[in-house]
VEXDREN-2710 file (C-alpha; in Angstrom, 1 decimal):
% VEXDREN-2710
k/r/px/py/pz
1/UNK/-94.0/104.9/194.5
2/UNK/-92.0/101.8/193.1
3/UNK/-95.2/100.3/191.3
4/UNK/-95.9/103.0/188.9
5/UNK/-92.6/102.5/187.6
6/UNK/-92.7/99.2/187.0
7/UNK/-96.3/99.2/185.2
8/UNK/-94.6/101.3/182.8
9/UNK/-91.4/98.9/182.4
10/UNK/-93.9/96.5/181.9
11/UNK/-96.4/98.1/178.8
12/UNK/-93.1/99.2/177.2
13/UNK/-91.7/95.7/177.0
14/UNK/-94.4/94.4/175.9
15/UNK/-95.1/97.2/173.5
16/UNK/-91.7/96.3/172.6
17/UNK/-92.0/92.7/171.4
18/UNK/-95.6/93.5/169.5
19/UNK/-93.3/96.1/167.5
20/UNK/-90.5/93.5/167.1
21/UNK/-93.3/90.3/166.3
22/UNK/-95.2/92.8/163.9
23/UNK/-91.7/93.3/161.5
24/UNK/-91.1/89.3/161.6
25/UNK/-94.4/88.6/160.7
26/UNK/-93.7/91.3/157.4
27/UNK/-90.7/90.0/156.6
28/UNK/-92.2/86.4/157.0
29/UNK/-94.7/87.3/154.7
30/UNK/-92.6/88.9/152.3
31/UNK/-90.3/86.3/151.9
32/UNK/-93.5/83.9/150.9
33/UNK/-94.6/86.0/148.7
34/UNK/-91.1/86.7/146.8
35/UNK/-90.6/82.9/146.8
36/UNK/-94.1/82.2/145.2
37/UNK/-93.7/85.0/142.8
38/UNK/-90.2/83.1/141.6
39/UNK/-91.6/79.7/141.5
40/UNK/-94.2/80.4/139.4
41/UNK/-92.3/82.2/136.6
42/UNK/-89.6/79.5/135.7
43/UNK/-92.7/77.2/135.5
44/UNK/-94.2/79.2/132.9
45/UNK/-91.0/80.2/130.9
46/UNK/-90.0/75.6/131.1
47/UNK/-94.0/75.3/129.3
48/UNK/-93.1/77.7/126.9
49/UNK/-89.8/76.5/126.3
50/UNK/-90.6/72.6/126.4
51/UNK/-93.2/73.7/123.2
52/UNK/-90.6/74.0/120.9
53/UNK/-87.5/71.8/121.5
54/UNK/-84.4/73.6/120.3
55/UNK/-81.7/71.2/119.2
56/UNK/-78.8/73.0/121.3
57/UNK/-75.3/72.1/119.3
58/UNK/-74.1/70.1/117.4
59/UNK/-75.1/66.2/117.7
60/UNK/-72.0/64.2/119.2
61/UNK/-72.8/60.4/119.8
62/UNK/-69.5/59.6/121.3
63/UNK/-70.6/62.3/124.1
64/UNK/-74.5/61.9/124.3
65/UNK/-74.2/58.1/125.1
66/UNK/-72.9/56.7/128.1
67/UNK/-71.9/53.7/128.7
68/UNK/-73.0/53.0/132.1
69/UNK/-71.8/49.2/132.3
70/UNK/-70.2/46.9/129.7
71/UNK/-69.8/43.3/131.0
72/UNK/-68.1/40.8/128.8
73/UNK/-69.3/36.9/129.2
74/UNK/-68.5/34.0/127.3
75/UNK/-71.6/31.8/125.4
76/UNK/-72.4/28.3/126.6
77/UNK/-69.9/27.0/124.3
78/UNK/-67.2/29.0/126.1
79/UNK/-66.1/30.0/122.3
80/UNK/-68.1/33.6/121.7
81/UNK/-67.6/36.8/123.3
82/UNK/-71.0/38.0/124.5
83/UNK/-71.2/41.7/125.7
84/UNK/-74.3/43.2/127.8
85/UNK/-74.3/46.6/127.7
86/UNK/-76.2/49.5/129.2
87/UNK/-76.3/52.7/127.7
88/UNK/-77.9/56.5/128.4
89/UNK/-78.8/59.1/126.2
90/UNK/-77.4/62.0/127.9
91/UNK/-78.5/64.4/125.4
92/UNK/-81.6/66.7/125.8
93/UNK/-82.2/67.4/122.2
94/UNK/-81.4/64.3/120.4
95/UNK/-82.2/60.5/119.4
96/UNK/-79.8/58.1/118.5
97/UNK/-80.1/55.2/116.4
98/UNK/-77.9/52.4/114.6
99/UNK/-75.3/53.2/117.6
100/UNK/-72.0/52.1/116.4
101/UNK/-69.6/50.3/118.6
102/UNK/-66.5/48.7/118.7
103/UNK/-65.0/46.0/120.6
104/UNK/-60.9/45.1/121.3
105/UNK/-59.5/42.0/122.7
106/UNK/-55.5/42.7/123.6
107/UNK/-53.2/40.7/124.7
108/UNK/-50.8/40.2/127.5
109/UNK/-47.9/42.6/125.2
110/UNK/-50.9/45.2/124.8
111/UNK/-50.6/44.5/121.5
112/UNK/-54.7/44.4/119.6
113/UNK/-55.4/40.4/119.2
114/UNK/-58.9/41.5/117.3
115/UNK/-60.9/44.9/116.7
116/UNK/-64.7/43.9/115.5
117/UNK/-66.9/46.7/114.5
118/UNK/-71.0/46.3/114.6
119/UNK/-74.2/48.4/114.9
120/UNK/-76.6/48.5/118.1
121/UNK/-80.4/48.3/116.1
122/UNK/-82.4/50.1/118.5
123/UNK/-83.0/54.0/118.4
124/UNK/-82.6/56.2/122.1
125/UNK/-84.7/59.2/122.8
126/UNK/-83.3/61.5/125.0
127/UNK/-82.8/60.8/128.6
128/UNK/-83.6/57.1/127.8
129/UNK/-81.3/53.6/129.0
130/UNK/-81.5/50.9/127.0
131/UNK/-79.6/47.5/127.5
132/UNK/-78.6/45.6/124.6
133/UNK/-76.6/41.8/124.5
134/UNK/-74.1/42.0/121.7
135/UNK/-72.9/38.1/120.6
136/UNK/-69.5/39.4/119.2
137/UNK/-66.9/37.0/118.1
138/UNK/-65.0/33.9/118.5
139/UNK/-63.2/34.8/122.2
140/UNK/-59.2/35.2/120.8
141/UNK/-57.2/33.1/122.7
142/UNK/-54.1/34.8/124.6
143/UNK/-56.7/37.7/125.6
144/UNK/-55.7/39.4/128.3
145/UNK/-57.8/42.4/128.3
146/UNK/-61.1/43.9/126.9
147/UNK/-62.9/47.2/126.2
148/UNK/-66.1/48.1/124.6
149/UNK/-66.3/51.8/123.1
150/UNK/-69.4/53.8/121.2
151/UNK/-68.1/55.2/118.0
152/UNK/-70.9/56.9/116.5
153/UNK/-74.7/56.7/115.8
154/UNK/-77.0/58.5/113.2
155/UNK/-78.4/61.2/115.0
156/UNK/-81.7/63.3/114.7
157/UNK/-83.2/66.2/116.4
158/UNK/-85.9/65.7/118.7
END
């Protein structure tokens, strides 16, 4: 009397979890498909959009390149500032060349000992780094403090 019962407990449960398997296994299935059908169409829209490079704004050297370290050393003669310098073209749409730079040596009142203005030679493509070593000049005595800034660069669109 008790055993027919439980044979039908039994198919039901297990009817149960087929059901319940059977859904996951559709939404499993879904969800890979959705995910492949979105993968593939930002691929083909980058293709079509990486054929014609769009120069987005305007061109801003100060803001495209980053200085990523600027070390200040002395020559052998201990008499010449010499700056090595590594810098990134942040920009996605432009190249950079004759970079501009300037150079300040202050001393210990904050007060500007020398300001020396030069050009970098070398051109950046976009997303490049470059290092460059700068011989600058004579190292002013008194100098308590020195910076190295980007102030422009001739720009043109990729």
């Amino acid at each position: 009397m008790f055993e027919a019962a439980q044979g039908q407990k039994q198919s039901s449960t297990s009817k149960m979890a087929v059901g319940i398997f059977v859904v996951v296994a559709a939404v499993a299935v879904g969800a890979v498909l959705y995910t492949m059908s979105k993968n593939s169409a930002p691929s083909a829209a980058k293709t079509a959009a990486g054929a014609v490079p769009v120069a987005a704004g305007k061109a801003d050297a100060e803001h495209d390149l980053k200085i990523l370290s600027a070390r200040m050393e002395k020559d052998r003669t201990g008499t010449t500032a010499v700056w090595l310098v590594d810098i990134d073209n942040k920009s996605k749409a432009y190249t950079y060349s004759s970079i501009q730079y300037e150079t300040t040596y202050v001393g210990a009142n904050n007060a500007a000992l020398v300001v020396n203005k030069g050009t970098i030679p070398f051109k950046l493509v976009p997303g490049e780094e470059r290092n460059a070593e700068i011989r600058d000049v004579l190292y002013p005595e008194g100098t308590a403090w020195y910076k190295f800034r980007i102030i422009g660069a001739t720009p043109s669109a990729q």
